[in-house]
mmCIF file as gemmi writes it, N, C-alpha and C atoms, coordinates in Angstrom:
data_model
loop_
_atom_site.group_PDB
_atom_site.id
_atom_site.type_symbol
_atom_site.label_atom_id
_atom_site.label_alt_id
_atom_site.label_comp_id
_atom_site.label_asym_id
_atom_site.label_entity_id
_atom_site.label_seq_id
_atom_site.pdbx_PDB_ins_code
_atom_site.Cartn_x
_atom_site.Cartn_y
_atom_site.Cartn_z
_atom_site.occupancy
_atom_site.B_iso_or_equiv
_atom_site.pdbx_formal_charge
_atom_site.auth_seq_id
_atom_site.auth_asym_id
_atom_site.pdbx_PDB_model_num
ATOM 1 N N . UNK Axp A 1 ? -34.051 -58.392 12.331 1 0 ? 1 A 1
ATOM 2 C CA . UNK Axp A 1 ? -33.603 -59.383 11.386 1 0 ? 1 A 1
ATOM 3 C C . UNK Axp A 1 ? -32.679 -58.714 10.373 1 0 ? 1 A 1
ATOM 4 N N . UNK Axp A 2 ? -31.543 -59.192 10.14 1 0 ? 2 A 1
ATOM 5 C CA . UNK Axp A 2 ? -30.59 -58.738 9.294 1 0 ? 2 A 1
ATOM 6 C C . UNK Axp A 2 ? -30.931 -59.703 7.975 1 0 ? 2 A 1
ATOM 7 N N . UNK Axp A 3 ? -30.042 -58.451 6.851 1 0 ? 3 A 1
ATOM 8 C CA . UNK Axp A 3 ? -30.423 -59.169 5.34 1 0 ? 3 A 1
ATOM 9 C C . UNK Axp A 3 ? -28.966 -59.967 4.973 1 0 ? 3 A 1
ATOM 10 N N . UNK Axp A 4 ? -28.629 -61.077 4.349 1 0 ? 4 A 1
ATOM 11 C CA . UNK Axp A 4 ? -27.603 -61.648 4.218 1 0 ? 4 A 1
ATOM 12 C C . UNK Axp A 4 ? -27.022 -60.734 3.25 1 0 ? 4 A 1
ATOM 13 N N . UNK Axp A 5 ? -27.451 -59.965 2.102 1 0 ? 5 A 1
ATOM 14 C CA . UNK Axp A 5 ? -26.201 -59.681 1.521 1 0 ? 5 A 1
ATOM 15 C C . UNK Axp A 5 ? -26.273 -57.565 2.015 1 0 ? 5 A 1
ATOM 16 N N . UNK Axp A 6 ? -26.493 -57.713 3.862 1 0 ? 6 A 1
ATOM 17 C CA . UNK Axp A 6 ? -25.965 -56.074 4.24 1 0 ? 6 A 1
ATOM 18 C C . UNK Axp A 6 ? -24.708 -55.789 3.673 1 0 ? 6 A 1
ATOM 19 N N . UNK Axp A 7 ? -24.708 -54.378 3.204 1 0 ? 7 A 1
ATOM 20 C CA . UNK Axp A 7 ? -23.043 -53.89 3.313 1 0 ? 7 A 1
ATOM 21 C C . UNK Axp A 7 ? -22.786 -53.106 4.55 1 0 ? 7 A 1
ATOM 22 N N . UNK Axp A 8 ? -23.444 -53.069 5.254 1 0 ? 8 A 1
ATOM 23 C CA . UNK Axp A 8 ? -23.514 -51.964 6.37 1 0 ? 8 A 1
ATOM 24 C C . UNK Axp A 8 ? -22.776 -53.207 7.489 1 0 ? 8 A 1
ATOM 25 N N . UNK Axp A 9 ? -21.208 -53.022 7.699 1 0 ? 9 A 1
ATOM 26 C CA . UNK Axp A 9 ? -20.537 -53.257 8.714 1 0 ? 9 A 1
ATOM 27 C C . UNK Axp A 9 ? -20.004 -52.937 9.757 1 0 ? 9 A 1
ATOM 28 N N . UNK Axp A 10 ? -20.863 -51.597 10.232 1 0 ? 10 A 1
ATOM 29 C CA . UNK Axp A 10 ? -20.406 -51.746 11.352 1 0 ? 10 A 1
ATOM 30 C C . UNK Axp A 10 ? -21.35 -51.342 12.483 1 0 ? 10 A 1
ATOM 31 N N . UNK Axp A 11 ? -21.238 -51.548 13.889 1 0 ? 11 A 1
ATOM 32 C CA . UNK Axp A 11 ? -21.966 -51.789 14.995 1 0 ? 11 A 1
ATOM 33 C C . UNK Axp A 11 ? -23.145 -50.758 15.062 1 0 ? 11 A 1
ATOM 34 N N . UNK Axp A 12 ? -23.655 -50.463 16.624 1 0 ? 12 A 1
ATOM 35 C CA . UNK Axp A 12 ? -24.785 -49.624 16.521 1 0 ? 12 A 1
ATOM 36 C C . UNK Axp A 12 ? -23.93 -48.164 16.628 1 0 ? 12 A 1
ATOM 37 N N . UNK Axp A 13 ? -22.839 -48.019 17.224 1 0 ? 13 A 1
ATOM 38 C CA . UNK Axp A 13 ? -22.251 -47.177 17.566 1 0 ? 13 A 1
ATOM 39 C C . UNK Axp A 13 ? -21.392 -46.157 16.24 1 0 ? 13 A 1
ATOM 40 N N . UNK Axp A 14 ? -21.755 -44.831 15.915 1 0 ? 14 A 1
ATOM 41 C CA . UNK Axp A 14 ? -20.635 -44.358 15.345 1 0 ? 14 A 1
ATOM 42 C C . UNK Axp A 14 ? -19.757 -43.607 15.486 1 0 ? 14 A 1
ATOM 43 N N . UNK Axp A 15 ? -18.767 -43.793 14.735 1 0 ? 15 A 1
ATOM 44 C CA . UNK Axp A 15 ? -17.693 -44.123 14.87 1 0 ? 15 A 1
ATOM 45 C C . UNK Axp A 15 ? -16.919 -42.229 14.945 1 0 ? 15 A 1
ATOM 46 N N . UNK Axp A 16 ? -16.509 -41.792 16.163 1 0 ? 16 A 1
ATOM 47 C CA . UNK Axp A 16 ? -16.921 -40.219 16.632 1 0 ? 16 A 1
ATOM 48 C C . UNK Axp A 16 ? -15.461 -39.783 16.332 1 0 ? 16 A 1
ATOM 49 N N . UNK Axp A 17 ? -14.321 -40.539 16.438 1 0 ? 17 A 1
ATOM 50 C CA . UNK Axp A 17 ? -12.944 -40.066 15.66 1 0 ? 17 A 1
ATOM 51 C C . UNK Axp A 17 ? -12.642 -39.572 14.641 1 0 ? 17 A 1
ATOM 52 N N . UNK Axp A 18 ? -13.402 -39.657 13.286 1 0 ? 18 A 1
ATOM 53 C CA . UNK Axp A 18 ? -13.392 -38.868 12.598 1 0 ? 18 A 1
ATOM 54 C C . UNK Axp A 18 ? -13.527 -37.342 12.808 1 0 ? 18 A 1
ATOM 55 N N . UNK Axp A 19 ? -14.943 -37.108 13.398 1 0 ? 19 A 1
ATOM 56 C CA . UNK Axp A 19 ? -15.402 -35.985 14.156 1 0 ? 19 A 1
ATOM 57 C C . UNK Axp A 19 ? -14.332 -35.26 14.718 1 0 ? 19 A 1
ATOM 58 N N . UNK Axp A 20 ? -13.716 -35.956 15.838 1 0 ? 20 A 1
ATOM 59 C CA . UNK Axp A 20 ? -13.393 -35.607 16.463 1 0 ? 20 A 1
ATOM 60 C C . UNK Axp A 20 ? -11.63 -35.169 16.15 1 0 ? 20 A 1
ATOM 61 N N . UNK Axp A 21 ? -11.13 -35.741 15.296 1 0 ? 21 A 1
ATOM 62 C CA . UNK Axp A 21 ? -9.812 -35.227 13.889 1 0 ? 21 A 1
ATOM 63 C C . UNK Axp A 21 ? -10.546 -33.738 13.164 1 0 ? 21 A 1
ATOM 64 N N . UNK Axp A 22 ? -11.48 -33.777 13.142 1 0 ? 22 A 1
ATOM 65 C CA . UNK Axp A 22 ? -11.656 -32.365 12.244 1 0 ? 22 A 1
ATOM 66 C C . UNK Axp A 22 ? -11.549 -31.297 13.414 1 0 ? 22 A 1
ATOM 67 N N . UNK Axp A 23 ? -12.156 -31.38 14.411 1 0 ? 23 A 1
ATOM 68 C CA . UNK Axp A 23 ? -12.716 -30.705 15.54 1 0 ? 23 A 1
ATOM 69 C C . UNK Axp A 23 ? -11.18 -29.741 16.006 1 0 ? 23 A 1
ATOM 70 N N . UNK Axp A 24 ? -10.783 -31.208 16.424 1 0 ? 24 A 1
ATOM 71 C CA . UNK Axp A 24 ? -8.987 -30.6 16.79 1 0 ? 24 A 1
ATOM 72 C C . UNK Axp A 24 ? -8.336 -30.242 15.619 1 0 ? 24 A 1
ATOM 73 N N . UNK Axp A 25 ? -8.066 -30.065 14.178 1 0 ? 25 A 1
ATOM 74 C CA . UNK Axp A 25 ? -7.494 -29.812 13.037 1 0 ? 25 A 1
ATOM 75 C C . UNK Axp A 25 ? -7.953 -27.811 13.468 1 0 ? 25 A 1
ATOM 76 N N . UNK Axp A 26 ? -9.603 -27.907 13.735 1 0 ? 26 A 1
ATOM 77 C CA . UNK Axp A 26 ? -9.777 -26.484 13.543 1 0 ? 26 A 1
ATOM 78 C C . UNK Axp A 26 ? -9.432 -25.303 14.374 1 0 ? 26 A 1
ATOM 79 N N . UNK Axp A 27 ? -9.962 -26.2 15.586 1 0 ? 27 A 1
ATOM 80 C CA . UNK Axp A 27 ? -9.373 -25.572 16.765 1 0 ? 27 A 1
ATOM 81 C C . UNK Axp A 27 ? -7.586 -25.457 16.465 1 0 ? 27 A 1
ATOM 82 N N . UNK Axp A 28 ? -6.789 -26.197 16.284 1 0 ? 28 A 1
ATOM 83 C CA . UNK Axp A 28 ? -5.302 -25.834 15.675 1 0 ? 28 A 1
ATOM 84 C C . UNK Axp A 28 ? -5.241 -24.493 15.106 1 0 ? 28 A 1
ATOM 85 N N . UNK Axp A 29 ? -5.966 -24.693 14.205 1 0 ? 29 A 1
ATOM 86 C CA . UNK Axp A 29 ? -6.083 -23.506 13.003 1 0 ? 29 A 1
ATOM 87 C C . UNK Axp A 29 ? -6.698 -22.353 13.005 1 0 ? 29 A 1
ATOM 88 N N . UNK Axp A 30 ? -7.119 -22.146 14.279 1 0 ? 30 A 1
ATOM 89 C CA . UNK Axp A 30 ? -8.672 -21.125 14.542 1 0 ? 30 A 1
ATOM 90 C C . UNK Axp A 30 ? -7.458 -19.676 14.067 1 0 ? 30 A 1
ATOM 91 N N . UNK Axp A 31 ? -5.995 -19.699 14.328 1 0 ? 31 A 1
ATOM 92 C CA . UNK Axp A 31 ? -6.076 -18.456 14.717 1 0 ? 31 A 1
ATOM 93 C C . UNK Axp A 31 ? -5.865 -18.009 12.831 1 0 ? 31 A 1
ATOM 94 N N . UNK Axp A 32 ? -5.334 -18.973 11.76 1 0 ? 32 A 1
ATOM 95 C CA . UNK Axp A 32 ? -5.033 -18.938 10.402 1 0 ? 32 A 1
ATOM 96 C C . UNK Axp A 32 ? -6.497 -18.32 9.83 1 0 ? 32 A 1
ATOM 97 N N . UNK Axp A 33 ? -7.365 -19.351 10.049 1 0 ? 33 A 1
ATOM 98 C CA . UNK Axp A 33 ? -8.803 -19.755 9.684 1 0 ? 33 A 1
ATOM 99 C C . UNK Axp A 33 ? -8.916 -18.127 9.451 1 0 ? 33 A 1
ATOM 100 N N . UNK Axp A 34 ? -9.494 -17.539 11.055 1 0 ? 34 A 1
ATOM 101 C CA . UNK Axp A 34 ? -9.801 -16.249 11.121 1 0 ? 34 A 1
ATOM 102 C C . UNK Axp A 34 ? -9.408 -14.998 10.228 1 0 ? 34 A 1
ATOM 103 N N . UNK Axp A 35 ? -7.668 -15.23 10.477 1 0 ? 35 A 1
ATOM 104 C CA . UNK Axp A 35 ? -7.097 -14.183 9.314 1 0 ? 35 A 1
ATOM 105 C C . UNK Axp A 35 ? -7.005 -14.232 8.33 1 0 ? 35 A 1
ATOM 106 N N . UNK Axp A 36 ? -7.528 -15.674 7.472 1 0 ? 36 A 1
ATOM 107 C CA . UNK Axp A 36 ? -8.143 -15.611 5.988 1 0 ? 36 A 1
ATOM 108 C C . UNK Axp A 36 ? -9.338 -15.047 5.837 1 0 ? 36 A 1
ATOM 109 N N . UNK Axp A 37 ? -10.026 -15.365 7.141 1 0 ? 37 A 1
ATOM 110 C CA . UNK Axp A 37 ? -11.711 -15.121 6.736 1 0 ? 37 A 1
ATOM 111 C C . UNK Axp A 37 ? -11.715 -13.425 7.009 1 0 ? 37 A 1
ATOM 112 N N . UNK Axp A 38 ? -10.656 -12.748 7.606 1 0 ? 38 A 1
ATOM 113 C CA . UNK Axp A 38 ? -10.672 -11.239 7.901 1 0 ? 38 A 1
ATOM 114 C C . UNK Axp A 38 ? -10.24 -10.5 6.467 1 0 ? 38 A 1
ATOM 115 N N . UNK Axp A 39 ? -9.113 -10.915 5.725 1 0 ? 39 A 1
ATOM 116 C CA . UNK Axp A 39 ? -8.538 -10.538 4.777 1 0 ? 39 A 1
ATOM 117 C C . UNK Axp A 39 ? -9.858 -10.971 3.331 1 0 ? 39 A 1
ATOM 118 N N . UNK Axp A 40 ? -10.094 -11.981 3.611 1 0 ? 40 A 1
ATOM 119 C CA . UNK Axp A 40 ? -11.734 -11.815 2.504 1 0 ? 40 A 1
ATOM 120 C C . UNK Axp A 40 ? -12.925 -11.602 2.719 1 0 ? 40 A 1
ATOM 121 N N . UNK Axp A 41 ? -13.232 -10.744 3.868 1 0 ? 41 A 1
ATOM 122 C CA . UNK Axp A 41 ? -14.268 -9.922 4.105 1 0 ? 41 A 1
ATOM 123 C C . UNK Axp A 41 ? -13.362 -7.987 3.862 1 0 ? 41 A 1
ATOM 124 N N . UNK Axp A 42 ? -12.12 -7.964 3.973 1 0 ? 42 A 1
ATOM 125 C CA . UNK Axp A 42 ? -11.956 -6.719 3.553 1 0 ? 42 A 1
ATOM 126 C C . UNK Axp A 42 ? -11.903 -6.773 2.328 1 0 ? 42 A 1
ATOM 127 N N . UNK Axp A 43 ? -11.523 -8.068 1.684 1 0 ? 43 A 1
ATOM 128 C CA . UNK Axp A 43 ? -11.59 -7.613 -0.128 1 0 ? 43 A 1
ATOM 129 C C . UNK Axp A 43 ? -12.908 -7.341 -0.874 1 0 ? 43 A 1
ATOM 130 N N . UNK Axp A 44 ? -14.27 -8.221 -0.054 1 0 ? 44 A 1
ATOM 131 C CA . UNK Axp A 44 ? -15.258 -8.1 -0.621 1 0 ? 44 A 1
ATOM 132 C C . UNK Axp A 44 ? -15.329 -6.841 -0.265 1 0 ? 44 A 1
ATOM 133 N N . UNK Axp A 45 ? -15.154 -5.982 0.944 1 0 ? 45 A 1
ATOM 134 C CA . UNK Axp A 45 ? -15.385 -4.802 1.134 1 0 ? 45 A 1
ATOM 135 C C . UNK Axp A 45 ? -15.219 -3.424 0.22 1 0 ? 45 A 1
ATOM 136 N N . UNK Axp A 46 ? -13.789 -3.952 -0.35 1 0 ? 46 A 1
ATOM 137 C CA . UNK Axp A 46 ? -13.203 -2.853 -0.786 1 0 ? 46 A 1
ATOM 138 C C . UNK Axp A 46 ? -13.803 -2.978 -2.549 1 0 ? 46 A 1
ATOM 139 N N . UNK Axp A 47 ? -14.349 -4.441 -3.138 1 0 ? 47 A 1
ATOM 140 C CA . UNK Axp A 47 ? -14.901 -4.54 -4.217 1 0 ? 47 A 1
ATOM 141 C C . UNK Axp A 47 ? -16.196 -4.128 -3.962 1 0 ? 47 A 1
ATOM 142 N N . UNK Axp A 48 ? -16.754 -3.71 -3.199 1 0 ? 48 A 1
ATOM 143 C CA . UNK Axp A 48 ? -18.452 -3.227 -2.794 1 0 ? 48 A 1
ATOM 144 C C . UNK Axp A 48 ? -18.406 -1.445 -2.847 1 0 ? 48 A 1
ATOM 145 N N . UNK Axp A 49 ? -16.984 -1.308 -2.136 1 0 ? 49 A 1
ATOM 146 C CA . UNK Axp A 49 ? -16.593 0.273 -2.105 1 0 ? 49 A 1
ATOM 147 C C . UNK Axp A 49 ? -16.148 1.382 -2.891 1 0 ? 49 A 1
ATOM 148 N N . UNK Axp A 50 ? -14.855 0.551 -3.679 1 0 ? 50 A 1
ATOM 149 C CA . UNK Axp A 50 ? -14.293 1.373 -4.303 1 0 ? 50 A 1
ATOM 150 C C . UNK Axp A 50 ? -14.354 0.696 -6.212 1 0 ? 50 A 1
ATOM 151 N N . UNK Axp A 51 ? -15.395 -0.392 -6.145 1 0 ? 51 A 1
ATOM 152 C CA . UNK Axp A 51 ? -15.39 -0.962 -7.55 1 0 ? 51 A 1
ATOM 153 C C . UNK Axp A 51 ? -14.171 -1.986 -8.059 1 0 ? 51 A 1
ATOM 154 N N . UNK Axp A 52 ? -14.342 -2.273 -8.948 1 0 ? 52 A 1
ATOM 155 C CA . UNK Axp A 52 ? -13.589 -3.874 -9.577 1 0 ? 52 A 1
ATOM 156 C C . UNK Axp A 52 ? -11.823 -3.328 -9.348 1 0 ? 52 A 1
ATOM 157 N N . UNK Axp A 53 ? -11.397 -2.251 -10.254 1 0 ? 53 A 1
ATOM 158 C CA . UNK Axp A 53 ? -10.423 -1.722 -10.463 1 0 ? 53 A 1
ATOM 159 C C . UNK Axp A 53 ? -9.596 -2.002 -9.041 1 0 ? 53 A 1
ATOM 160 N N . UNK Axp A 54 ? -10.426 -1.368 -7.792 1 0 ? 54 A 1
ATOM 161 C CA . UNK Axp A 54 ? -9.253 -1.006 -6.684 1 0 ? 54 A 1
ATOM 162 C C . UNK Axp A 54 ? -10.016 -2.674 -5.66 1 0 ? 54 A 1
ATOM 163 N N . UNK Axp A 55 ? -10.672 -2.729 -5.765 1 0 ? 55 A 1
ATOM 164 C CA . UNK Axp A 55 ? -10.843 -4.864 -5.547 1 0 ? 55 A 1
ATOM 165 C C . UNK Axp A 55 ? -9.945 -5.788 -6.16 1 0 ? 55 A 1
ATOM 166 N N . UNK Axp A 56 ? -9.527 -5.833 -7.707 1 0 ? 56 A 1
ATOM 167 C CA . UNK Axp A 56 ? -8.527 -5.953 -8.336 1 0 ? 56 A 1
ATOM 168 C C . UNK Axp A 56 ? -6.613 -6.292 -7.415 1 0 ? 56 A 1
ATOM 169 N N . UNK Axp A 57 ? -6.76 -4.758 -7.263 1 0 ? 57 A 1
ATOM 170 C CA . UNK Axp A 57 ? -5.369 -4.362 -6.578 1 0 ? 57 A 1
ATOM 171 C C . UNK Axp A 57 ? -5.795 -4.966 -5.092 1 0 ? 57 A 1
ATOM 172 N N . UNK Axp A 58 ? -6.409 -5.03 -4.477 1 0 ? 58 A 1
ATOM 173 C CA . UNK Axp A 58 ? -6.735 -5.398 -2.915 1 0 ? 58 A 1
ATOM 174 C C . UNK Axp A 58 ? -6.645 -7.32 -3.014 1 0 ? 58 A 1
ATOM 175 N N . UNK Axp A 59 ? -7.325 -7.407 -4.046 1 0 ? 59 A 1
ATOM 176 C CA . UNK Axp A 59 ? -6.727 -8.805 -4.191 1 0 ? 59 A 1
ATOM 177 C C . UNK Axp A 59 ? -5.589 -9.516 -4.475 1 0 ? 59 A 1
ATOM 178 N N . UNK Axp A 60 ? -4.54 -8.854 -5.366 1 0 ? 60 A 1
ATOM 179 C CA . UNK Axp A 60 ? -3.203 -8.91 -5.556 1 0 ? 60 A 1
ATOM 180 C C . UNK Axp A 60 ? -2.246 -8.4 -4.121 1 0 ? 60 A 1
ATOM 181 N N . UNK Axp A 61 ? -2.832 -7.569 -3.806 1 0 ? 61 A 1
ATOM 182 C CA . UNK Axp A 61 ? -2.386 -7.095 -2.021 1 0 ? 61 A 1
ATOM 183 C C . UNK Axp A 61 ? -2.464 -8.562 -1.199 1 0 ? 61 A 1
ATOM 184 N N . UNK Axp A 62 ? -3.265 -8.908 -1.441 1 0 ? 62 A 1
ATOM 185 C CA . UNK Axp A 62 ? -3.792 -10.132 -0.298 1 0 ? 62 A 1
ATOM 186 C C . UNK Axp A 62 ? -2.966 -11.24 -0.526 1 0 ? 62 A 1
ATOM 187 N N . UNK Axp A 63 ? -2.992 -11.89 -2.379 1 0 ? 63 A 1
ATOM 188 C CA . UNK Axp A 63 ? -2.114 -12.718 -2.341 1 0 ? 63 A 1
ATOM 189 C C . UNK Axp A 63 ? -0.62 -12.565 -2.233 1 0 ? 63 A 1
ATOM 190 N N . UNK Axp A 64 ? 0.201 -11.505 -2.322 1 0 ? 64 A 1
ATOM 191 C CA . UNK Axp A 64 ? 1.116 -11.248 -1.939 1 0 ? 64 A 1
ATOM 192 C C . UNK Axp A 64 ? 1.498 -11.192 -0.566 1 0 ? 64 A 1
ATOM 193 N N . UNK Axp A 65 ? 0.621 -10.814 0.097 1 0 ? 65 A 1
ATOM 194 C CA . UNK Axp A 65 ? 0.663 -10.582 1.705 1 0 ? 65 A 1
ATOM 195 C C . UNK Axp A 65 ? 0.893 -12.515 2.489 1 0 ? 65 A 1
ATOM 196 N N . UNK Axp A 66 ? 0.024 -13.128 1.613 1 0 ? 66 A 1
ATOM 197 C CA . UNK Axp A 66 ? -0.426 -14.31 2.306 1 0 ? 66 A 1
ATOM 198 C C . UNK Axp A 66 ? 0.826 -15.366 1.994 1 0 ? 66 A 1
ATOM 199 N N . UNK Axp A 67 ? 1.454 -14.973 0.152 1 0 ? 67 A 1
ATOM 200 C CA . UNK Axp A 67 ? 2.986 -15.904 -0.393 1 0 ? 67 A 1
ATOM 201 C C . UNK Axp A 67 ? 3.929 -15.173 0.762 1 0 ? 67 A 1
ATOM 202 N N . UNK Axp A 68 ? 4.214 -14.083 1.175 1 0 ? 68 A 1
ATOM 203 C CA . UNK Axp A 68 ? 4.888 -14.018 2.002 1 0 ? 68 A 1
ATOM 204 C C . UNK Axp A 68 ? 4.949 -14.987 3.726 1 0 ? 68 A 1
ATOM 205 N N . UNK Axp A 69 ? 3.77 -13.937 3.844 1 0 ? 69 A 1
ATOM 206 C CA . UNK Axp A 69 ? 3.869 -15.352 4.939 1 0 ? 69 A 1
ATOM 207 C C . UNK Axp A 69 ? 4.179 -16.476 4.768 1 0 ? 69 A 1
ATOM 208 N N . UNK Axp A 70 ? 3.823 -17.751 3.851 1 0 ? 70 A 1
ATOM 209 C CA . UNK Axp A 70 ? 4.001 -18.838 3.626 1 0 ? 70 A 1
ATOM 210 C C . UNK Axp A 70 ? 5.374 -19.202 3.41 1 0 ? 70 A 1
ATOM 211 N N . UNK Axp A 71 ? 5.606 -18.458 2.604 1 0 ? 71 A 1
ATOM 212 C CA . UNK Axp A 71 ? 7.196 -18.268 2.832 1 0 ? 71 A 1
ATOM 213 C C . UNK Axp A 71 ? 8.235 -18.316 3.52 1 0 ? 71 A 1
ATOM 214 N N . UNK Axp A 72 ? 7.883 -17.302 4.493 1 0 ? 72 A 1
ATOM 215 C CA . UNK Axp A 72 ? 8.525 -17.112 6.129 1 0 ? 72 A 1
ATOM 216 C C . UNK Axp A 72 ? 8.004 -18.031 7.017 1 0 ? 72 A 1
ATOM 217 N N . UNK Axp A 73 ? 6.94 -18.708 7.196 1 0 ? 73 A 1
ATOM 218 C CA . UNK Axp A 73 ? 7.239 -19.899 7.835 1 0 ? 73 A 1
ATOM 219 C C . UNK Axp A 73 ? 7.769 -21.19 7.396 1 0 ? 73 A 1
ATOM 220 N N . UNK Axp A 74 ? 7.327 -21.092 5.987 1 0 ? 74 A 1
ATOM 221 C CA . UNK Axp A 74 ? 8.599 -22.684 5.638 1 0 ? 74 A 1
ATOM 222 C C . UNK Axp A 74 ? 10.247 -22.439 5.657 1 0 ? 74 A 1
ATOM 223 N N . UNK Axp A 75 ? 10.208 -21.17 5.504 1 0 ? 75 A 1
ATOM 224 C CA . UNK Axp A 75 ? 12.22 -20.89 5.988 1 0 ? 75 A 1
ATOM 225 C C . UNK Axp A 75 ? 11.969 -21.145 7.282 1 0 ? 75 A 1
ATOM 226 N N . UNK Axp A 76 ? 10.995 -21.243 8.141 1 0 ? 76 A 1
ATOM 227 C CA . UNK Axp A 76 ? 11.536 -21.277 9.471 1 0 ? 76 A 1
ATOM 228 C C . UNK Axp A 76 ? 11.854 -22.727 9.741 1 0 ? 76 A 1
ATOM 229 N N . UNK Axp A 77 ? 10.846 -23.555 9.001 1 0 ? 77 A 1
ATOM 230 C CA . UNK Axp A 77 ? 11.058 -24.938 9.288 1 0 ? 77 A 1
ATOM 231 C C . UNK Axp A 77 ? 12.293 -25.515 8.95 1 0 ? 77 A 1
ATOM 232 N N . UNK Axp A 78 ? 12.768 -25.115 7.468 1 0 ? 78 A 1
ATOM 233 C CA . UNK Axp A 78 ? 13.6 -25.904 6.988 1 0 ? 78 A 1
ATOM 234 C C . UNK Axp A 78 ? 15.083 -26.027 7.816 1 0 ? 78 A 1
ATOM 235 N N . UNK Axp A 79 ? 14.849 -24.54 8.794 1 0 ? 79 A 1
ATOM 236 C CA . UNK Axp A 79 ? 16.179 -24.23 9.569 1 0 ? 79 A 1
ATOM 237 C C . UNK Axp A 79 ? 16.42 -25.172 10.961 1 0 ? 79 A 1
């Protein structure tokens, strides 16, 4: 028995496209994903190793490393 004022519109079935938009977004991205998640497991590394000071510089390394890239692929597009 349904209640007249449900907000719940829609069937028994849900709705797996959403899901399935993230799924393929990551898989796209697996190979980006990875080399962020590599470059911030060496920074935590190097802040565990060598202290704040040279974690500091490893982090300024990283974002420089990463504006470049970004860089060089939007010149590629715009061409």
């Amino acid at each position: 028995m349904k209640a007249k004022n449900s907000v719940f519109k829609g069937g028994d079935k849900m709705d797996l496209n959403k899901i399935n938009v993230f799924f393929n977004l990551l898989v796209a991205n697996l190979v980006s994903i990875l080399f962020l998640l590599g470059l911030f497991v060496i920074n935590i590394s190097v802040y565990k190793t060598f202290g704040q000071n040279m974690g500091l510089l490893c982090t300024g390394i990283t974002l420089i490393v990463i504006s470049l890239i970004l860089n060089h692929e939007s010149n590629q597009e715009r061409r």
